[in-house]
N, C-alpha and C positions, 0 to 999 in steps of 0.2 A: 536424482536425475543426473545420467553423466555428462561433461562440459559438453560435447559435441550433438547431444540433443536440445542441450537446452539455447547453444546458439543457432541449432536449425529449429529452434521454436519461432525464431523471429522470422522467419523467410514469410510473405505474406501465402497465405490458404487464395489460392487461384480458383476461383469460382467459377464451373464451368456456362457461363451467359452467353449469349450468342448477343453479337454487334447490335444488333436490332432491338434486343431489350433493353440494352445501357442507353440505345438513343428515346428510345420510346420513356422509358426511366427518366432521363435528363430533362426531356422537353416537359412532361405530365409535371413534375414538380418544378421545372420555371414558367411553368401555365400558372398553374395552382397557387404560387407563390402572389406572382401577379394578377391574378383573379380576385385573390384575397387582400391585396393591399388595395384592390377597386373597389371590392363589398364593404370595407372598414371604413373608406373616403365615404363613401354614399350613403353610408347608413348615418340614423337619427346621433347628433351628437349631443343634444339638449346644453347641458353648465358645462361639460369638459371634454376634450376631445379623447374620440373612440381611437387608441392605438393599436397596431398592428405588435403583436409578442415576438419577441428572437426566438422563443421558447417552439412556435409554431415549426419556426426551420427544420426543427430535428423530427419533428410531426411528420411532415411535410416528405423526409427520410424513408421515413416506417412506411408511412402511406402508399407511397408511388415504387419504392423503388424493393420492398419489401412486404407487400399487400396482404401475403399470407402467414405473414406469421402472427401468433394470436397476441404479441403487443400492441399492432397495428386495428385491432381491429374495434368497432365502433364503441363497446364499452369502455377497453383499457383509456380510449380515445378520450371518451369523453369524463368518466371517472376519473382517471388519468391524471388529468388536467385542473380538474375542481376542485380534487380533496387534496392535488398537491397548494393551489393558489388558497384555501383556505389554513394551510396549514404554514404556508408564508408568509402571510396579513397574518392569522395569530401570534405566530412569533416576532413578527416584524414588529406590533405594537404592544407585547408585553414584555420584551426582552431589550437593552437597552444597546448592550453593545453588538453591534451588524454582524461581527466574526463568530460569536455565540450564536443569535441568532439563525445565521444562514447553517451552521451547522445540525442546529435543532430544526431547522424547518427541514433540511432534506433526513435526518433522521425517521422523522415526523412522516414526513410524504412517501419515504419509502416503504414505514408501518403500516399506512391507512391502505396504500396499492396492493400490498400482500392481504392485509386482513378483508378487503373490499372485493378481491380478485381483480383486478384494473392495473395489472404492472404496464407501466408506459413511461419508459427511461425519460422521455423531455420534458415528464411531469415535474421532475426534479429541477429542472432549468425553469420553470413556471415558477416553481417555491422558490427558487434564486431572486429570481426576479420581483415579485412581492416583496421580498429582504429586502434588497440592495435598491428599491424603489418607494423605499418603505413612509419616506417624506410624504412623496407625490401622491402615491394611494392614501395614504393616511387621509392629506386634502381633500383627498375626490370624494372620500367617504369608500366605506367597504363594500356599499351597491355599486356603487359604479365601478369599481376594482374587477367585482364578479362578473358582472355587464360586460366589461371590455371580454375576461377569460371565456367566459359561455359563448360570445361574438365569436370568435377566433377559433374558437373549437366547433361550435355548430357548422359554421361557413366550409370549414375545411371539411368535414368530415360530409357534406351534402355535394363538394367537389370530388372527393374521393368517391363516394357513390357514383358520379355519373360518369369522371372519370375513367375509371378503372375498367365500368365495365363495360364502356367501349372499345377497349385495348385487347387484343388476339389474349389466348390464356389464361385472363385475368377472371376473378371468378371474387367480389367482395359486395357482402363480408363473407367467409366464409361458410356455410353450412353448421349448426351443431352438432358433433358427430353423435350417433345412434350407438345403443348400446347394443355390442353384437352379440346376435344370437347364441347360445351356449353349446359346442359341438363337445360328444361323447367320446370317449378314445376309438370309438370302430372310427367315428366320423374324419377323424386326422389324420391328416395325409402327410408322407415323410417331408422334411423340410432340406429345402437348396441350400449348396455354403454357398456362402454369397463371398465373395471376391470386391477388395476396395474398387478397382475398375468398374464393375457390376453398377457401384453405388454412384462410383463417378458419371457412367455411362447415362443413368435414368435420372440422375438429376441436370444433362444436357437436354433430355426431351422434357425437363417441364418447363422451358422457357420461360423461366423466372425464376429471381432469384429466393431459395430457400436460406432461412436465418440458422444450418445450423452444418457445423465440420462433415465431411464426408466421415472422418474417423469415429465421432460422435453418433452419425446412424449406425454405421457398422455397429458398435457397441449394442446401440439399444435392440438391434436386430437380435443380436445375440443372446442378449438378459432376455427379451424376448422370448425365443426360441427356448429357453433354457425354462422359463417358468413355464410354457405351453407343455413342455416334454414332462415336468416334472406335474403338471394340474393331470396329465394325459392316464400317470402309471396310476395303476390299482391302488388304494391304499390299504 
């Protein structure tokens, strides 16, 4: 990479959102936040108190302000979150020193989200968290550790359901995409260059924010294009 790319790599990627979504964005997640630190107050606390996770914040992120990308959505969410917090209370209490530990728990958490299909980055800060609180759960016992993570992740993720889909655009969870039908080479129709603008342009009409580089779809457009062309010729 030459020097003058790689310091125009740091200029921030301007993401084409319209005002309206960053406000609607902003509020939904300091709704949701506060919704959720009222559902954790109210709910049954029995021997130890129900807390509210920092881990949830970055939840909280994906959810509102990123809906469609498939980290955000109710598995990564809720797998996410579990197999990271069991994977934190394991090592929190079989590993002695916290710096080991935390390191093998997010190792760990980030195993289980790939092999599970559940990638959900603040899953990782859930496993921090078990670690570096490793005392205090240890006390509570590892039901109630889970109790608290299952609280915080259910609550949220039944805000994000009603949330969301009261908000213009918003459309969660997603749909499962269908597998598309199998088109013959007569059926193929030639294909558009498409233009970084093109990409810039159609990702301003979807009023929300997509998780992924303008340069980056271009790409896939094209690997794309290029395996449809090459599935299309005769063998």
């Amino acid at each position: 990479m030459q020097i003058k790319n790689f310091i125009l790599s740091f200029k921030p990627h301007i993401a084409p959102v319209p005002a309206a979504e960053k406000i609607r964005s902003a509020l939904a997640a300091g709704i949701s936040i506060l919704l959720l630190g009222l559902a954790v107050k109210f709910l049954p606390q029995l021997n130890h108190p129900l807390l509210m996770l920092g881990s949830m914040g970055a939840s909280t992120f994906l959810l509102f302000v990123a809906p469609h990308s498939p980290m955000a959505q109710p598995w990564p969410l809720l797998g996410g979150n579990l197999v990271s917090a069991a994977a934190g209370l394991g090592c929190g209490q079989f590993i002695p020193d916290p710096v080991l530990a935390a390191g093998c728990a997010v190792g760990l958490a980030v195993f289980l989200m790939h092999y599970l299909h559940c990638l959900h980055p603040p899953g990782v800060a859930t496993a921090l968290i078990m670690v570096l609180n490793s005392a205090q759960f240890h006390a509570m016992g590892w039901q109630w550790a889970g109790y608290i993570v299952a609280a915080n992740t259910v609550i949220l993720l039944v805000l994000a359901l009603l949330i969301n889909n009261i908000m213009p655009g918003r459309h969660y969870p997603l749909p499962h995409p269908h597998q598309p039908i199998p088109q013959t080479a007569a059926q193929l129709k030639p294909f558009a260059e498409l233009e970084l603008t093109d990409i810039e342009w159609a990702l301003s009409q979807m009023d929300s924010v997509i998780d992924v580089s303008e340069e980056d779809l271009a790409e896939i457009y094209e690997l794309a294009v290029q395996h449809a062309q090459n599935d299309s010729q005769p063998s």
